[in-house]
C-alpha positions in Angstrom: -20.6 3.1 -8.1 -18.1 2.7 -5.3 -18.0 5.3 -2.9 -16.0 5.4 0.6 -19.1 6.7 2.7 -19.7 4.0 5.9 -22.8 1.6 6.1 -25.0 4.2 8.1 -24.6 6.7 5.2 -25.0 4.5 2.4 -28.3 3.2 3.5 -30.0 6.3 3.9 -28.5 7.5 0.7 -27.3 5.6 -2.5 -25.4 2.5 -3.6 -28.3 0.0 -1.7 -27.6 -3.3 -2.5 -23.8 -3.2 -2.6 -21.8 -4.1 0.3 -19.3 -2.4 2.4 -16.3 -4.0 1.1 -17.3 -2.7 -2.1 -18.2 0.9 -0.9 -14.6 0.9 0.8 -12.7 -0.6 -1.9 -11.5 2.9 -3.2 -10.4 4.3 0.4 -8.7 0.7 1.0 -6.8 0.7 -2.0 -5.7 4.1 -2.2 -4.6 4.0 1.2 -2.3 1.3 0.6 -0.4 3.5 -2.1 -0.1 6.1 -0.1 1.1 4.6 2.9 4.0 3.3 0.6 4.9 6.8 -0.2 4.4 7.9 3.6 7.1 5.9 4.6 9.1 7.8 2.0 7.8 11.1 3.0 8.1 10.2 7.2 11.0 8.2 7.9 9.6 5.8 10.8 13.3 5.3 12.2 16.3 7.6 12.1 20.1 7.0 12.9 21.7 9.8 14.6 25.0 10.2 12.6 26.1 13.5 13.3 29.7 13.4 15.1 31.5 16.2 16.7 34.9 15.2 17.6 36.4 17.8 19.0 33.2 18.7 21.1 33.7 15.9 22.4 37.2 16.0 23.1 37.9 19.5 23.5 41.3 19.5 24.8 43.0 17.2 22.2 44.8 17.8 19.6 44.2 17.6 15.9 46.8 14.5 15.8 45.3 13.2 18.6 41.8 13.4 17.7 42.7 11.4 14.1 44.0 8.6 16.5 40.7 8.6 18.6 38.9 7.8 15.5 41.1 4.5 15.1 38.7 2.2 16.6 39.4 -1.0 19.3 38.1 -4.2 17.6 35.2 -5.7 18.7 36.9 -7.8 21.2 38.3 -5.0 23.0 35.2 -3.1 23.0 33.3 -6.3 24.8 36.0 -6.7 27.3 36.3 -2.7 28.0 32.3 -2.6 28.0 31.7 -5.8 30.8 35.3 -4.4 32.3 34.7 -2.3 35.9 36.7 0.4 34.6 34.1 3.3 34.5 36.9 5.1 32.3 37.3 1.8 29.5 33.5 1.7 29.7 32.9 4.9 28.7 35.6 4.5 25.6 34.2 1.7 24.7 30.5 2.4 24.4 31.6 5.8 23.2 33.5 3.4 20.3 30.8 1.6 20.0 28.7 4.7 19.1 30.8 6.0 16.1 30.6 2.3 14.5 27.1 2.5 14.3 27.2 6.1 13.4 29.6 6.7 10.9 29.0 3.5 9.2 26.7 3.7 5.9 25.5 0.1 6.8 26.5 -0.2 10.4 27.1 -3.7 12.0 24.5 -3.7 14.3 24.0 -7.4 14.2 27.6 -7.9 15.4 26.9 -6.1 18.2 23.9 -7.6 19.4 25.5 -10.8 19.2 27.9 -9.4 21.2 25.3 -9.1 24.1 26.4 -6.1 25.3 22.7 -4.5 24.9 21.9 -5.3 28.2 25.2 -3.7 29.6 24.2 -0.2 27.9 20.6 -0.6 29.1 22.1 -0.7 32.6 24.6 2.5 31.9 21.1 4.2 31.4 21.0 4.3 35.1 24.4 5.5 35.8 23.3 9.1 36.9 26.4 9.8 38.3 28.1 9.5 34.5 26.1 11.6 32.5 28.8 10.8 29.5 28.4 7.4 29.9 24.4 7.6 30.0 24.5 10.0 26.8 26.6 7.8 24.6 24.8 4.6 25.8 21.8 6.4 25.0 22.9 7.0 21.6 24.3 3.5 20.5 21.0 2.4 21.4 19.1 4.9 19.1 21.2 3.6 16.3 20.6 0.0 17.4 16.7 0.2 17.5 16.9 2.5 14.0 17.6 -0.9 12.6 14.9 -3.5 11.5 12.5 -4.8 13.7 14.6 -7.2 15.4 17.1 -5.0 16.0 14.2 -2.9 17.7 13.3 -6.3 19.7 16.6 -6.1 21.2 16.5 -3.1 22.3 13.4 -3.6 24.1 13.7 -7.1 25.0 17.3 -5.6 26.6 15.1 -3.7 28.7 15.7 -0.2 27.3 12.3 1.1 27.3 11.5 2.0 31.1 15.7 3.0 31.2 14.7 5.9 28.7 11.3 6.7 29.9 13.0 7.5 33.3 16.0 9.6 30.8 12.9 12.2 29.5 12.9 13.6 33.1 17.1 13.6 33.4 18.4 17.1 34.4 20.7 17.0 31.3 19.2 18.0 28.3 21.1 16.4 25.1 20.4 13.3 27.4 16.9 14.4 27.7 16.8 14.5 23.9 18.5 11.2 23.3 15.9 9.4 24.9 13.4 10.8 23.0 15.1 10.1 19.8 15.7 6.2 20.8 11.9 5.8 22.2 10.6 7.8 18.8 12.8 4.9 16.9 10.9 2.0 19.6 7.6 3.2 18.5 8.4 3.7 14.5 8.9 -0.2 14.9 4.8 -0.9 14.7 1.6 -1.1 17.4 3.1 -3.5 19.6 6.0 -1.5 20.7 4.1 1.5 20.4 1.9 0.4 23.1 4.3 -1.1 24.6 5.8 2.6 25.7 2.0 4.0 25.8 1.9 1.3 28.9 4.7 2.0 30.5 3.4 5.8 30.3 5.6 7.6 28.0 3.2 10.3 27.1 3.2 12.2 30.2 6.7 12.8 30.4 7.8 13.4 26.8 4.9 16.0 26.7 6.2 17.5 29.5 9.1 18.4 27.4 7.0 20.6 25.1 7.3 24.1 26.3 8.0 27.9 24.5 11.6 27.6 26.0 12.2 24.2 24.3 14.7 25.0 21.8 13.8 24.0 18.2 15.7 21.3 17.4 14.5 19.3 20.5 11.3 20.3 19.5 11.6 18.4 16.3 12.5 15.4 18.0 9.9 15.0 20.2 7.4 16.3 17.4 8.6 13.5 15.4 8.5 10.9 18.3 4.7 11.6 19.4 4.2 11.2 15.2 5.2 7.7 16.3 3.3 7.3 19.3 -0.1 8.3 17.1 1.1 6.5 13.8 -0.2 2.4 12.9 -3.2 1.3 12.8 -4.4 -2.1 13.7 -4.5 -1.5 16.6 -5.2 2.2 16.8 -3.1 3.8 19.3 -5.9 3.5 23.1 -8.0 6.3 22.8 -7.0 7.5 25.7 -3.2 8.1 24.6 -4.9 10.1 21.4 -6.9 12.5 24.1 -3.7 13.1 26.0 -1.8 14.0 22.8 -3.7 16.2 20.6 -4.0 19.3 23.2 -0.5 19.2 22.2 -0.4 18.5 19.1 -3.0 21.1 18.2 -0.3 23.7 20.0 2.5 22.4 17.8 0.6 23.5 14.4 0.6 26.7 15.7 4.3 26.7 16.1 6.9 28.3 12.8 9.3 25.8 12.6 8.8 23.6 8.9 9.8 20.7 10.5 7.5 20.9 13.7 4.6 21.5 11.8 5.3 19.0 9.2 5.8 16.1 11.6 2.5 17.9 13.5 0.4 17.3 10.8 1.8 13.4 10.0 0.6 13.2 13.2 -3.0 14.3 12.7 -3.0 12.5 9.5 -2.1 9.2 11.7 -5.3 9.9 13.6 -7.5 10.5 11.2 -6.6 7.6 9.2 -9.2 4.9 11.1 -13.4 4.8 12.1 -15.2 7.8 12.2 -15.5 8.1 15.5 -11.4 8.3 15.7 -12.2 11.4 12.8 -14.7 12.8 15.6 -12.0 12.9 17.8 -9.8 15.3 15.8 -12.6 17.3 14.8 -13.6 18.4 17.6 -10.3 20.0 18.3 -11.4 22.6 16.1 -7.8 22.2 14.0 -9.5 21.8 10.5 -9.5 25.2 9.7 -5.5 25.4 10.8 -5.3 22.0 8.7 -6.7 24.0 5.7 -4.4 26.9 5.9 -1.0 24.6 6.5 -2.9 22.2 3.0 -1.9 25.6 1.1 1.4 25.8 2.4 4.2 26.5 -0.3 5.9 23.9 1.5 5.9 20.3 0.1 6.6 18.9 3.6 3.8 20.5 4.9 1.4 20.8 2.4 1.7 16.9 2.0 0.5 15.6 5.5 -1.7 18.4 5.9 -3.8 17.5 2.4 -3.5 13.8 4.2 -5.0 14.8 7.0 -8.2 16.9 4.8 -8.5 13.6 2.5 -8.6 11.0 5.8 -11.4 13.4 7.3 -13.7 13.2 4.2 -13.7 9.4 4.5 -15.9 9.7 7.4 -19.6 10.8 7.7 -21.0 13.4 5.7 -21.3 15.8 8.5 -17.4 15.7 9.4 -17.2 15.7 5.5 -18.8 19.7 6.0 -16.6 20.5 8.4 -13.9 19.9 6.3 -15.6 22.1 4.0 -16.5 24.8 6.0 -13.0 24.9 7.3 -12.6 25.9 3.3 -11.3 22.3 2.3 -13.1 22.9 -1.3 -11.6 26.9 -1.8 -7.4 25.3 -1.5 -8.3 22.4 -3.7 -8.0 23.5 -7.4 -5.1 24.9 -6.4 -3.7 22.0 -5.7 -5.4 19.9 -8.5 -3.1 22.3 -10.5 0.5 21.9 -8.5 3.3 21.4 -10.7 4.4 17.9 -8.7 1.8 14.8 -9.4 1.8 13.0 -6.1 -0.5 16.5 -4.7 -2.9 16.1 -7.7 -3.3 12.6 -7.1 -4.1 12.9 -3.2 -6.0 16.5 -4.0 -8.7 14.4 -6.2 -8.4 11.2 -3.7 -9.6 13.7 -1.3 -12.3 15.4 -4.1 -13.8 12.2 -4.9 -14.7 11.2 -1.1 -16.7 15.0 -1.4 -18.0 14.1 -4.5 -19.3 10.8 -2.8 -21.6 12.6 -0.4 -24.9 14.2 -0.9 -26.1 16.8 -3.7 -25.8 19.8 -1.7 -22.0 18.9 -1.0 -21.4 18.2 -4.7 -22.9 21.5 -5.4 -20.3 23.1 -3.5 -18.1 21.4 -5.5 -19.5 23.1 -8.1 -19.6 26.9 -6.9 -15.9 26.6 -5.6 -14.9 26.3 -9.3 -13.5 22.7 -9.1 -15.1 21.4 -12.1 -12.3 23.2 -14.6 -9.4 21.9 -12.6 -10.3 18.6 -12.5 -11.3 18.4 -16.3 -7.4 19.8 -16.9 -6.4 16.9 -14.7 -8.6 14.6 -16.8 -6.9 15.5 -19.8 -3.8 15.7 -19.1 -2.7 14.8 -15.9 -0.4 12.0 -14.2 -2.0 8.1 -15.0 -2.2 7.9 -11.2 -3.8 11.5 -10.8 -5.6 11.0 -14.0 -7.3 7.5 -12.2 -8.4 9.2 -9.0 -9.9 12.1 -11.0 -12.3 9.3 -12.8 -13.4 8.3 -9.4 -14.6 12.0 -8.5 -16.4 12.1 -12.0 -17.9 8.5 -10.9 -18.7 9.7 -7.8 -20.1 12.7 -8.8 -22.7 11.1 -10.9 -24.0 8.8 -8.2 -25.0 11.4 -6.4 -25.7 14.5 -8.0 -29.2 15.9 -8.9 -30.0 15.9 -13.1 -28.8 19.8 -13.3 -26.0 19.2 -11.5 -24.7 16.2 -14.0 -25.7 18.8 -16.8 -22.9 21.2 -15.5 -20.1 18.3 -15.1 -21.0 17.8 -19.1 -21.2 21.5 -20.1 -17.7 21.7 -17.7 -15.7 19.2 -21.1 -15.6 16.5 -18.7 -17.2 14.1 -21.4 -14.1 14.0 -24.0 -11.4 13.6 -21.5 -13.1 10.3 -19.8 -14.0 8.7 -23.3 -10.0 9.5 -23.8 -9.2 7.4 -21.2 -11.4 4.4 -22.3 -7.7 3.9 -24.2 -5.9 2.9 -21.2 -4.9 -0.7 -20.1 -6.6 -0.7 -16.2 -9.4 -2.5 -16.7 -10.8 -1.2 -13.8 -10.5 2.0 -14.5 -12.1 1.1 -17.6 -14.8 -0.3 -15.9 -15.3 2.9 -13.9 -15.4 5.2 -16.7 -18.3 3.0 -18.7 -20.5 2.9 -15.4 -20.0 6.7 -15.7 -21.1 6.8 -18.8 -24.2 5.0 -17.9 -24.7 7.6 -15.0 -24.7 10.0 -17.7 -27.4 8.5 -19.7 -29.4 8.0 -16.7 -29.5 11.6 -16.6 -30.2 12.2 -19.9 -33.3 9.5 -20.0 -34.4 11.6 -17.3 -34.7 14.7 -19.3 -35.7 13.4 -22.5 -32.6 14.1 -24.6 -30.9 10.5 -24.9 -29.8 11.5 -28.6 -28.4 14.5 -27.8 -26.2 12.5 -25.3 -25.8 10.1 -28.4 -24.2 12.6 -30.8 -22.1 14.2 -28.2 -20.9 10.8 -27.6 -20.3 10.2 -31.3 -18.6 13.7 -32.0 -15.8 12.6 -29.3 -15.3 9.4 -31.1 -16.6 8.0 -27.9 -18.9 5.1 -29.6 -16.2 3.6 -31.6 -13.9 3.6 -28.9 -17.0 1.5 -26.7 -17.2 -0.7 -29.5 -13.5 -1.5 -29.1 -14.0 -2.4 -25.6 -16.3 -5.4 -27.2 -13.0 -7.1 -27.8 -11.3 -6.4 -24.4 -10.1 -9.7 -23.0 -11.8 -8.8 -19.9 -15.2 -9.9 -19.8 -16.6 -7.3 -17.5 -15.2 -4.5 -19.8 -16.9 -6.5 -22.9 -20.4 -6.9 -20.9 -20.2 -3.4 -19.6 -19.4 -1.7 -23.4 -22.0 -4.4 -24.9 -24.7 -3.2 -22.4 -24.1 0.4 -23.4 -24.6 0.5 -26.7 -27.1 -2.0 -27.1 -29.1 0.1 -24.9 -28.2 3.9 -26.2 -27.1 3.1 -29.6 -28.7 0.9 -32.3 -29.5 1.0 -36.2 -26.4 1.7 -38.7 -24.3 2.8 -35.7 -23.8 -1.0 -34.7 -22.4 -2.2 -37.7 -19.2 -2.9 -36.1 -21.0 -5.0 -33.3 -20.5 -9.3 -33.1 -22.5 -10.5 -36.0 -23.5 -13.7 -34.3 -24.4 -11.6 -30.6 -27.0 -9.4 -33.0 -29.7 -11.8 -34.2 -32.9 -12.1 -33.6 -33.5 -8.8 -33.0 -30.9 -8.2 -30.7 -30.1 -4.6 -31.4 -33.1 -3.7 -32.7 -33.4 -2.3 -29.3 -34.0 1.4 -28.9 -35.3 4.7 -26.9 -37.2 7.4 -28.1 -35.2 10.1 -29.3 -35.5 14.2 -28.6 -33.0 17.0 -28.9 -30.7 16.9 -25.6 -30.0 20.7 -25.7 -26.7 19.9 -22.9 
């Protein structure tokens, strides 16, 4: 059965024979889904849109400040912007600012074709203008929230060491603005991520982090060092990841919703690679603090935080019990019970990489009372949830001891899966009927086959493997056809291929006893 354990574990412990690509297939697929919602849940790139006229322009009037909004054409704003008029220059990029503010679909392609990116990279460095440095700081945030080549000219304008040099500025919303551009430079991918790692952006940006940073700076850079640990492939240089979690392990502590939330996208980032990058984070000592924030009443916490559990229980066994002694297994039926889907689909994602490691592990499974939650989920939960749920039931039966697979039967798990036989993913399909065999593994073991047989046959489990005999995948056929040629014979394969039973063919049977489950 396909587990997501690593080569060194599987060797010494189950699944010999199959390769890794197999063993992984589960983490690598289910990673991929949820990296499509995590760009839903995490924006990578933000515009800032928020426009305070007359903070801006205190002194004018309310007539005036209508007129203000009456923008120059692009034209003027060129000529204002290349112009030596510090005054025009200002107005102009100031202008240029609100267009790709206010804008729901902002022409940022018209004004990089402009070429005046290079003109606000150099206004960075006017310290003497601190207005002009601000607002070029912000049309450039806005310009790299674009797509990625609207992020390329941004750097390729030479922006980046500009707003390094910004963090340490004396003025604070400029300060902030450079964070919030950079944060948008590394949402783009690796490259530019590392590209700022280079050109050391950690030290300074972290300097920022402090108990008199007020909160909604805070966010920002929260958000922006999310960026800096986020993408893998390349993971972010070890190195940068060392430098960053002292402070990110001081951010989880902090009250704020949004802190914490970006906090924890970032741990999720860094768990989400080898086990040695899981190492990294675990010896922080935050997986308890993980654990506690994974039974937050907040969605936007809870989220990265149970993303951050489920990455960790990818890895080795041993960082899988540290997950559990940080009391991973006492928050999940909890959330294998929350009213919104997504969490009872990642809660059993992260169940079924438990239920993947040894017997003592899955025994804990067993004594933190997850057994009833994830037979409810079984039944009647989301498709998605219901499909990672089979997994923890298939890997559950790999690798439990003979008692233990007696209590998943006496748990109900049994009508449930044969239920979902019904379902149109094949795979899934083909899950649930190596299951199945898994069960009747255990049940050869202890001499009640039959019993297993009739419990089958009360569910109306054997007619609904019969079924699969005329599923137009052939894997699903073979895999139903092995079953009951091997479990069930005599007047209970009437139904089978007349031509597939000759000679003998499901003669084939196993001595019988009572299976007392």
């Amino acid at each position: 059965m396909p587990v997501r354990k690593h080569s060194q574990h599987t060797k010494m412990f189950k699944n010999k024979g199959k390769d890794e690509t197999t063993l992984r297939r589960q983490r690598v697929e289910v990673s991929i889904e949820l990296r499509k919602a995590k760009k839903d849940e995490q924006l990578l790139k933000r515009r800032n849109i928020s426009v305070h006229e007359k903070e801006e322009n205190p002194s004018l009037g309310q007539d005036r400040a209508a007129e203000v909004i009456i923008q120059p054409s692009l034209e003027e704003i060129l000529e204002a912007i290349n112009g030596g008029d510090t005054q025009l220059q200002l107005l102009a990029t100031q202008a240029t600012r609100r267009i790709l503010s206010k804008h729901k679909d902002p022409p940022i392609n018209q004004f990089i074709e402009l070429g005046i990116i290079p003109r606000l990279v150099e206004f960075l460095g006017r310290a003497d203008d601190a207005a002009l440095q601000f607002e070029a700081a912000w049309a450039l945030t806005n310009i790299a929230s674009g797509t990625s080549e609207h992020t390329r000219a941004v750097v390729e304008g030479g922006a980046i060491p500009a707003l390094i040099s910004l963090l340490s500025s004396p003025h604070m919303h400029i300060s902030e603005q450079s964070v919030w551009a950079l944060g948008n430079i590394a949402g783009d991918g690796p490259i530019y991520r590392d590209a700022l790692i280079a050109r050391d952006v950690i030290p300074p940006l972290l300097a920022l982090v402090s108990p008199a940073t007020p909160v909604g700076f805070l966010r920002n850079i929260t958000w922006t060092l999310s960026n800096l640990c986020r993408n893998k492939n390349p993971c972010p240089p070890l190195d940068a990841v060392q430098k960053i979690l002292p402070v990110l392990v001081i951010l989880l502590q902090h009250e704020d919703k949004a802190v914490l939330s970006d906090s924890c996208w970032a741990v999720s980032y860094l768990t989400d690679g080898c086990n040695d990058r899981i190492q990294v984070v675990v010896e922080t000592g935050i997986l308890p603090r993980l654990v506690e924030l994974m039974d937050s009443p907040d969605f936007i916490i809870m989220t990265p935080a149970l993303r951050a559990i489920g990455n960790v229980v990818t890895g080795t066994d041993q960082q899988t019990q540290e997950a559990i002694d940080a009391g991973a297994l006492a928050v999940l039926p909890r959330l294998l019970r929350h009213s919104k889907s997504v969490i009872q689909k990642e809660a059993a994602w992260t169940l079924s990489n438990i239920a993947a490691g040894p017997s003592h592990q899955i025994q804990q499974i067993i004594t933190c009372g997850l057994l009833p939650p994830l037979v409810e989920l079984l039944d009647k939960g989301d498709f998605k949830a219901q499909k990672e749920a089979v997994w923890v039931v298939a890997n559950f039966t790999t690798g439990a001891t003979v008692d233990q697979v007696v209590e998943l039967v006496h748990s109900g798990v049994l009508k449930p899966l044969l239920n979902l036989l019904l379902v149109k993913d094949s795979k899934t399909i083909l899950i649930i009927l190596d299951t199945i065999s898994n069960l009747f593994l255990a049940a050869e073991k202890l001499g009640k086959t039959e019993k297993l047989c009739l419990l089958v046959e009360e569910l109306d489990g054997l007619e609904k493997i019969e079924d699969l005999q005329n599923h137009e995948n052939d894997m699903v056929y073979r895999a139903a056809l092995h079953i009951i040629e091997k479990y069930f014979s005599g007047e209970e394969n009437l139904n089978l291929e007349p031509q597939t039973g000759q000679d003998g063919l499901y003669d084939f049977s196993v001595e019988k006893q009572d299976f007392n489950f």
